[in-house]
C-alpha atoms as an extended CHARMM CRD file, in Angstrom:
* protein
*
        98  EXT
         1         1  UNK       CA             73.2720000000      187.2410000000       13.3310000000  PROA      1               0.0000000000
         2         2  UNK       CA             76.7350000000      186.0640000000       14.1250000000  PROA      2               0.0000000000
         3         3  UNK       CA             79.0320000000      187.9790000000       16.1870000000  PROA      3               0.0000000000
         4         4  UNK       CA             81.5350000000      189.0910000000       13.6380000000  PROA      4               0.0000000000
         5         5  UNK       CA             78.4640000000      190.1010000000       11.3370000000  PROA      5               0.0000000000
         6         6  UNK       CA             77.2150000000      192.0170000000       13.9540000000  PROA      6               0.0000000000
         7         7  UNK       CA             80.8230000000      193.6540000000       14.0910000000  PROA      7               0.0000000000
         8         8  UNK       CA             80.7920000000      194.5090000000       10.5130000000  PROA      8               0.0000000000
         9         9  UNK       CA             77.3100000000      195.7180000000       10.6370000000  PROA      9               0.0000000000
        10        10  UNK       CA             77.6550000000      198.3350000000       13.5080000000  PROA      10              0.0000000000
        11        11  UNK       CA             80.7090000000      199.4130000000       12.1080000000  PROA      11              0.0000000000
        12        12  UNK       CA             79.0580000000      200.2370000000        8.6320000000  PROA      12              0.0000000000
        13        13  UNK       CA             76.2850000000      201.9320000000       10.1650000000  PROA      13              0.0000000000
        14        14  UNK       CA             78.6680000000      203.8490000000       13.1680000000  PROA      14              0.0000000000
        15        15  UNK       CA             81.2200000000      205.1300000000        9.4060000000  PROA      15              0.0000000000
        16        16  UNK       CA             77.9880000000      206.2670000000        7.5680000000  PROA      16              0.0000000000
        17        17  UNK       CA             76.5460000000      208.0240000000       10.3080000000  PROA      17              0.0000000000
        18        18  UNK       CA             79.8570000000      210.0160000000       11.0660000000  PROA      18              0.0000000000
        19        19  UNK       CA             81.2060000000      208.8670000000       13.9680000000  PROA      19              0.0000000000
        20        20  UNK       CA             84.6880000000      207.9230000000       12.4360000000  PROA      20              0.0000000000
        21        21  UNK       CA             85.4570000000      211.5620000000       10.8440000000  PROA      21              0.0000000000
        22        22  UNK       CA             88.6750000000      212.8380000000       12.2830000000  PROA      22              0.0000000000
        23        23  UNK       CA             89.0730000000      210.1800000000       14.4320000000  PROA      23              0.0000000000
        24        24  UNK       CA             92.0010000000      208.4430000000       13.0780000000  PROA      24              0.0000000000
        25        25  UNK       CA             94.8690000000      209.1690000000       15.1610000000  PROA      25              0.0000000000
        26        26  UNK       CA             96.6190000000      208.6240000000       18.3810000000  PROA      26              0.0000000000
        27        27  UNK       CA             93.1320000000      209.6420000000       20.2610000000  PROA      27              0.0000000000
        28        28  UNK       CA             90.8810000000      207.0610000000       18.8250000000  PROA      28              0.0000000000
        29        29  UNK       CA             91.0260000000      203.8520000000       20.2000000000  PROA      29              0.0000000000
        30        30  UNK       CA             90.8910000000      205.7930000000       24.1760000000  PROA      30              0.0000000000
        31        31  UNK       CA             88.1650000000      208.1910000000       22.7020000000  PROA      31              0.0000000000
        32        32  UNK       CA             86.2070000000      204.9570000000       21.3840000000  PROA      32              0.0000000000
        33        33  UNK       CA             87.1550000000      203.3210000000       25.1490000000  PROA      33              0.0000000000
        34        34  UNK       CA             85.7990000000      206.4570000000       26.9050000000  PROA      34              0.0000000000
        35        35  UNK       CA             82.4890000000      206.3240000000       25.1520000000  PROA      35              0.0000000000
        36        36  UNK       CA             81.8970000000      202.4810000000       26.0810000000  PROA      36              0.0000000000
        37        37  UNK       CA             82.6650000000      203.1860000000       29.5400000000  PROA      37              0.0000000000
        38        38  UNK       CA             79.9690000000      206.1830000000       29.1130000000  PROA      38              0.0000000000
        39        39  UNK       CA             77.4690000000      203.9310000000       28.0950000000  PROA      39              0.0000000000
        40        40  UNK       CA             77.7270000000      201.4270000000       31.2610000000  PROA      40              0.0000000000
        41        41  UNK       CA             78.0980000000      204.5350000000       33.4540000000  PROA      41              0.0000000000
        42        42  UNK       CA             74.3800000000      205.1020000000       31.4460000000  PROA      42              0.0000000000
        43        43  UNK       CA             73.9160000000      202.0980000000       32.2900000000  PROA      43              0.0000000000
        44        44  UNK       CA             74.4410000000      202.4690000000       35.6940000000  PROA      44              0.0000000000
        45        45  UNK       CA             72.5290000000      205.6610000000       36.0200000000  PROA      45              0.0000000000
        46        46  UNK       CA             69.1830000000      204.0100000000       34.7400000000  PROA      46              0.0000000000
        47        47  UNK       CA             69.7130000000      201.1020000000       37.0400000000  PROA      47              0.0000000000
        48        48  UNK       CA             70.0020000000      203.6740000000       40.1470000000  PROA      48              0.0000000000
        49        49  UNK       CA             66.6430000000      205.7140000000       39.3890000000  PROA      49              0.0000000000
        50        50  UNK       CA             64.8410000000      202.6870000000       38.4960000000  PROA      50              0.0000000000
        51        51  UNK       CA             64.6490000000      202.7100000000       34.8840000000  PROA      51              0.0000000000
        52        52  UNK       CA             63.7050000000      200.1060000000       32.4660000000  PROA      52              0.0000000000
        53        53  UNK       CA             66.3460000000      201.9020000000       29.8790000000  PROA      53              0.0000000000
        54        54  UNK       CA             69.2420000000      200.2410000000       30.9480000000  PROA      54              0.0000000000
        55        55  UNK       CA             68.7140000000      197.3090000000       28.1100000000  PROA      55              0.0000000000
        56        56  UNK       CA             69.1750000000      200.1260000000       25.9010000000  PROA      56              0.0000000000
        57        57  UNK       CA             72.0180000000      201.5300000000       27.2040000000  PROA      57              0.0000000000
        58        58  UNK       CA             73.7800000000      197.6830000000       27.6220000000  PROA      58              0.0000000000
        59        59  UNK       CA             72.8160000000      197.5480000000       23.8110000000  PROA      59              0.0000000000
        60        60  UNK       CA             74.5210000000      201.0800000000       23.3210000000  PROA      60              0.0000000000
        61        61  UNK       CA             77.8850000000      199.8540000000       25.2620000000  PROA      61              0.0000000000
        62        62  UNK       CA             77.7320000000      196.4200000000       22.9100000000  PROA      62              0.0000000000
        63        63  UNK       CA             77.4420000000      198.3750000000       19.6320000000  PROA      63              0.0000000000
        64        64  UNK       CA             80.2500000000      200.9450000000       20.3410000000  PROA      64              0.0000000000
        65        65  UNK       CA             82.3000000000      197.4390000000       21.2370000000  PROA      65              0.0000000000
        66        66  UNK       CA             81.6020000000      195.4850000000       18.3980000000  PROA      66              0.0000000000
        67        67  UNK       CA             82.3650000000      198.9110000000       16.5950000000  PROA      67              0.0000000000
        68        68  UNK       CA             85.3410000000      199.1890000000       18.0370000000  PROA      68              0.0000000000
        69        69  UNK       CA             86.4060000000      195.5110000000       17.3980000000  PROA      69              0.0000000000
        70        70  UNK       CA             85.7860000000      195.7980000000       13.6750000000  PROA      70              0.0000000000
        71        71  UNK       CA             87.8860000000      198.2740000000       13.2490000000  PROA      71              0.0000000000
        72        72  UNK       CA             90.7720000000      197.0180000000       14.4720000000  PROA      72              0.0000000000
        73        73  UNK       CA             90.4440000000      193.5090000000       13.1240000000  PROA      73              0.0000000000
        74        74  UNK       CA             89.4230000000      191.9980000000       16.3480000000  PROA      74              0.0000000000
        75        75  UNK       CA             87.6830000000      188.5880000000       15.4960000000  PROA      75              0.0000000000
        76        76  UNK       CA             85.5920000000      189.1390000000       18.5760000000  PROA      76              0.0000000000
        77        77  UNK       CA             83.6310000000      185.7050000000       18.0460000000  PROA      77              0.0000000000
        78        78  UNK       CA             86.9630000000      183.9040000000       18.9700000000  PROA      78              0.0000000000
        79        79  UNK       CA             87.8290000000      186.0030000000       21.6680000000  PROA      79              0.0000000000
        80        80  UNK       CA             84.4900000000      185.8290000000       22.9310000000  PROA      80              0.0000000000
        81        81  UNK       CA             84.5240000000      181.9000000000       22.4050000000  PROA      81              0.0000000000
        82        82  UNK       CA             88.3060000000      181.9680000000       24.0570000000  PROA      82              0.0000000000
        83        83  UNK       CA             88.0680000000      183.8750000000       27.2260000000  PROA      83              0.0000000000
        84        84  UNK       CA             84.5100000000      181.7810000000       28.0790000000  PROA      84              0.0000000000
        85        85  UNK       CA             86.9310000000      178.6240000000       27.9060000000  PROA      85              0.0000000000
        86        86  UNK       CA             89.0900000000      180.1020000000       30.0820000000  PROA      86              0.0000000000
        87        87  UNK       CA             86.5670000000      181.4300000000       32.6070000000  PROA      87              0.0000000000
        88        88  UNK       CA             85.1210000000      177.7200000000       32.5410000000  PROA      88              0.0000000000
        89        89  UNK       CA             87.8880000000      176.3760000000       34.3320000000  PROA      89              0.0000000000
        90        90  UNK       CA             88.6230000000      179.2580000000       36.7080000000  PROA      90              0.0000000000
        91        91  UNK       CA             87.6830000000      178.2510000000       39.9970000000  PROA      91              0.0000000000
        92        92  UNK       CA             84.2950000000      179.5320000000       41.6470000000  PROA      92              0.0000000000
        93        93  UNK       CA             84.2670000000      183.3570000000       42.1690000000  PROA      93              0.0000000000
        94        94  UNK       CA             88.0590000000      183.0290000000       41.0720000000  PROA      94              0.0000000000
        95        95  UNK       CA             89.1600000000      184.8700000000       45.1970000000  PROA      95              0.0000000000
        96        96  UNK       CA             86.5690000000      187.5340000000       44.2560000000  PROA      96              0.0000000000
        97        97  UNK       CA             83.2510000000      188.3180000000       46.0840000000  PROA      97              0.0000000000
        98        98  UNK       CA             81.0510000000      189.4980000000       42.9600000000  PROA      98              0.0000000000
């Protein structure tokens, strides 16, 4: 499955499950931002006690972004296939140690 598919699929499934309802206001796109960075800091937990859950909760952080990307219009393919260009010709580590 394609990117943007993937985007329209998770966003189908995340509107028919109810997690849209009474969202659409000022608070949604930093409500939607606060539950991605709850699902790396998920992530994170499973990592630090050893887990082999933290696939799942990667795969949790990815659907709530390709959610979020659908709706608002985001073609998150490009961007995807954009900012790798750009990180191609950064040079190593960019002045960063990770």
């Amino acid at each position: 499955m394609k990117i943007n598919e993937l985007c329209k699929k998770a966003h189908e499934i995340s509107v028919s499950n109810g997690f849209w309802d009474g969202l659409i206001d000022t608070y949604t796109i930093p409500t939607k931002l606060a539950l991605i960075h709850s699902e790396i800091s998920e992530a994170l937990e499973e990592d630090r006690i050893g887990s082999r859950k933290i696939g799942e909760e990667l795969g949790d952080a990815v659907i709530r972004i390709v959610d979020l990307a659908e709706f608002l219009g985001i073609d998150l393919e490009k961007e995807i296939e954009r900012k790798m260009k750009i990180n191609e010709k950064r040079p190593f580590k960019h002045n960063k140690r990770y």
